[in-house]
C-alpha positions in Angstrom: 38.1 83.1 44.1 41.0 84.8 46.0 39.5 83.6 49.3 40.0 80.2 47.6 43.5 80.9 46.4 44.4 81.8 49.5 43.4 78.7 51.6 44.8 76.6 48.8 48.1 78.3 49.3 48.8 77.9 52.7 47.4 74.4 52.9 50.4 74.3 50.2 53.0 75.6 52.8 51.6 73.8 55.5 52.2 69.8 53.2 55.2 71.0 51.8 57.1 72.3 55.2 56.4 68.1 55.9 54.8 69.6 59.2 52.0 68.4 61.0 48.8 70.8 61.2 49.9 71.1 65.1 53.8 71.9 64.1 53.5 73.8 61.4 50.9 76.2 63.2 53.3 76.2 66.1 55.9 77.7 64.0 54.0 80.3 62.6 52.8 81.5 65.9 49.2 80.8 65.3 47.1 78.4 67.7 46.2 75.2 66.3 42.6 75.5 66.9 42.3 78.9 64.7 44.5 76.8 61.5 41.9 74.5 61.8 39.2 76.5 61.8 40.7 78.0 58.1 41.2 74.5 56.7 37.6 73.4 57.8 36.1 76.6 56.0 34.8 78.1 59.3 37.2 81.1 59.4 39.4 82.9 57.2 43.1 84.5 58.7 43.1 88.1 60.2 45.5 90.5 58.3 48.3 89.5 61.4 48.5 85.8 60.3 48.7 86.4 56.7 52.0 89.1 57.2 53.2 86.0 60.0 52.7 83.3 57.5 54.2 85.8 54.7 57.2 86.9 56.6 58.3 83.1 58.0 57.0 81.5 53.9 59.4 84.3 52.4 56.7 85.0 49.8 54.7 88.3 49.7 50.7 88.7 50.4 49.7 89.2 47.2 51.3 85.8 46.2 49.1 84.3 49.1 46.4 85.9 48.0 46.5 85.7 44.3 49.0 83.4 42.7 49.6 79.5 43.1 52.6 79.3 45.2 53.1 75.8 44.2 53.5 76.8 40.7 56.0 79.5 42.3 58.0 77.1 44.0 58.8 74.7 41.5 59.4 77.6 38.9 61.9 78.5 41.5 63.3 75.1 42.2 63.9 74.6 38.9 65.4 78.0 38.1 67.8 77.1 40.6 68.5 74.1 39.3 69.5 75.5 36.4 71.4 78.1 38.0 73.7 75.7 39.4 74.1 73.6 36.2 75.7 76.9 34.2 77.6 77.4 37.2 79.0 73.7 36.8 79.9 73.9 33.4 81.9 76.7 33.9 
């Protein structure tokens, strides 16, 4: 299940950033050939990806591991969103 959760979640980053496969692994330092290999269920990332992919997502390993980032993100959006709406009205 986590091993699930995981892939899930950065398959999440990687659509979201708008990236391709090719860019997106670019930017997190990690060939192409070894992001591929996770999204095709051949491999699954060493602890050195996961802390690259954490550090450049700005969200923590156990959220990679265990939570649903997407659900994350848009509780943060709109927390945000609200944020800026009090800060409007004052």
């Amino acid at each position: 299940m986590a091993e699930k959760m995981l892939m899930d979640n950065i398959r999440y980053l990687q659509k979201s950033s708008k990236l391709s496969r090719l860019a997106w692994a670019k930017k997190m330092q990690i060939s192409d050939k070894t992001v591929g290999k996770w999204f095709e269920g051949l491999a699954s990332p060493q602890t050195e990806h996961l802390v690259k992919i954490s550090n450049k997502n700005k969200v923590s390993i156990d959220y990679l591991i265990r939570k649903d980032i997407e659900i994350l993100y848009k509780f943060q959006i709109t927390a945000n969103y609200m944020f800026i709406q009090k800060l409007m009205k004052l």
